[in-house]
Wavefront OBJ file of the C-alpha trace (Angstrom):
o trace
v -10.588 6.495 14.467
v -7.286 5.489 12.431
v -5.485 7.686 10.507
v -3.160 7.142 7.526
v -0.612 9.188 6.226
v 1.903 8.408 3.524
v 5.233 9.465 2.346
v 8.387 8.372 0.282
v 6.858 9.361 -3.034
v 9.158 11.012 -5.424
v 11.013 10.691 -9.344
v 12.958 7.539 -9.462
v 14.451 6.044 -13.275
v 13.280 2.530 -14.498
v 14.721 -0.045 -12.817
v 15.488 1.862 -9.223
v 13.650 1.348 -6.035
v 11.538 3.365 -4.008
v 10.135 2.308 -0.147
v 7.250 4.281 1.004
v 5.685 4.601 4.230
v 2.275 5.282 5.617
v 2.315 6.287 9.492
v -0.693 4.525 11.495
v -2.201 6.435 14.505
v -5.107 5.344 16.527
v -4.611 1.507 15.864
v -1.386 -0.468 15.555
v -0.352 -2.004 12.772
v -0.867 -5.687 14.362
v -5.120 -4.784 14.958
v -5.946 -3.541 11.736
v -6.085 -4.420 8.070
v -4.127 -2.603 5.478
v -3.243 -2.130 2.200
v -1.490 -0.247 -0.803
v -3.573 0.981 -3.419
v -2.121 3.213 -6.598
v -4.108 5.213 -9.240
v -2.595 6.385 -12.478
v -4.296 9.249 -14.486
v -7.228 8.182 -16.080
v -7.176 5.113 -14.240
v -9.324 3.570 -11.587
v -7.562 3.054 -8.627
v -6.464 -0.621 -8.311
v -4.741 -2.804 -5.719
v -0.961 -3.323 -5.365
v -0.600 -5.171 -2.062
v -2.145 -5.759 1.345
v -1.050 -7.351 4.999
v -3.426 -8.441 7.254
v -3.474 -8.837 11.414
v -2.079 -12.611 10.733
v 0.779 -11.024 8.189
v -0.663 -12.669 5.616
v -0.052 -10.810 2.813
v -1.417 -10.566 -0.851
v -0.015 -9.107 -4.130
v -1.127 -7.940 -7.501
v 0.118 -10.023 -10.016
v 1.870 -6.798 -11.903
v 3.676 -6.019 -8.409
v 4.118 -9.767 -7.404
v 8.042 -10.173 -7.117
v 9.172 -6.589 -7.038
v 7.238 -5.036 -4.271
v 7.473 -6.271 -0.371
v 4.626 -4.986 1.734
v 5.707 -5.308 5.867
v 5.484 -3.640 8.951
v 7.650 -1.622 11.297
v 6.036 -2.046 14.594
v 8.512 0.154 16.422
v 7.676 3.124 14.059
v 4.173 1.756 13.883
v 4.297 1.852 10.296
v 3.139 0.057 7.119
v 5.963 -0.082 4.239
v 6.253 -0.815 0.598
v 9.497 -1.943 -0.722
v 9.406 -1.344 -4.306
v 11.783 -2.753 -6.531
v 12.908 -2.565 -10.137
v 10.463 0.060 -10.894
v 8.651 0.235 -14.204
v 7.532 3.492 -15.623
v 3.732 1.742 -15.789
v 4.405 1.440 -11.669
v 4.004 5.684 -11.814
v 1.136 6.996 -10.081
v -0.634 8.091 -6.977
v -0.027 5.422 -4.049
v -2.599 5.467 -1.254
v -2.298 3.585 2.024
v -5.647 2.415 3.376
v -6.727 0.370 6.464
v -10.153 -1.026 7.959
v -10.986 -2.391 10.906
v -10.733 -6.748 11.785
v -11.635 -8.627 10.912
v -9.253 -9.596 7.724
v -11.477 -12.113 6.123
v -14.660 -13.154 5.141
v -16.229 -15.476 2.550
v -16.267 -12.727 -0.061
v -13.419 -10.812 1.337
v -11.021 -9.332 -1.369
v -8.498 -7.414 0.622
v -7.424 -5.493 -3.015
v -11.028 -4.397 -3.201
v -10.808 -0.797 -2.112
v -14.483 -1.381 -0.940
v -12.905 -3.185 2.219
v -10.688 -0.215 3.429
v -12.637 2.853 5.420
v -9.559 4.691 6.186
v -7.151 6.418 3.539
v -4.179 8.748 2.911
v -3.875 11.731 0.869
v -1.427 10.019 -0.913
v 2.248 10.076 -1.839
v 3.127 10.256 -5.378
v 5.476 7.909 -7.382
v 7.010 8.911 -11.092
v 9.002 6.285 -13.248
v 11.054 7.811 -15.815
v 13.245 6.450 -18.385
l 1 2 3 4 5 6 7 8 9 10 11 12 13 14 15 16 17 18 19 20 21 22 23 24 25 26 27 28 29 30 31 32 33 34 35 36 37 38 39 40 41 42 43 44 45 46 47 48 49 50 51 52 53 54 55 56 57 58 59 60 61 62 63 64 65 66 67 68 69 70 71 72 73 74 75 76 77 78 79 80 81 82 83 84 85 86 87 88 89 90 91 92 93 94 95 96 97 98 99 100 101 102 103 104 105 106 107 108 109 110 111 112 113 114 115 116 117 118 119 120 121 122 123 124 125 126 127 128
């Protein structure tokens, strides 16, 4: 089975940038669906971006612009580039993946329902 696990979470100022990673073993990134998800306390967990087997990608509209999700097939690795960083953009940030395919007539690929395989998590805190 796949396995996730993320890292480049950390204490960055408003405006700064942050990239983390999530390590993929068992699949490569090219045969799999995956995604970013991020939860803030008392928050449900909600979609930020996702990248499918086609690299099609889709954003949340409060990332869309600042945050690049890509691949590094060498490293076999899923990234998020994450720009100008808002203290609302603080939270946990959970990779997650599922198996192909990426689509579907009802297929959301921010619906955490779609993802089977997640992360522990990395953690991300915007301060002023």
């Amino acid at each position: 089975q796949p396995q996730v696990a993320e890292s480049g979470g950390g204490p960055v100022q408003v405006g700064e940038s942050l990239r983390l990673s999530c390590a993929l073993s068992g699949k490569t990134v090219d045969r799999i669906c995956l995604a970013w998800f991020r939860q803030s306390v008392g928050q449900r967990r909600e979609g930020v971006a996702s990248i499918d087997d086609n690299q099609r990608t889709k954003y949340a509209d409060f990332v869309r612009g600042r945050f690049t999700i890509s691949k590094d097939r060498q490293k076999n690795t899923l990234l998020l580039q994450m720009d100008n960083l808002r203290i609302e953009d603080s939270g946990m940030y959970y990779c997650a993946a599922s198996s192909l395919p990426c689509d579907g007539q009802w297929y959301n690929p921010l619906n955490e329902g779609e993802y089977f395989y997640w992360g522990q998590g990395t953690e991300v805190t915007v301060s002023s």
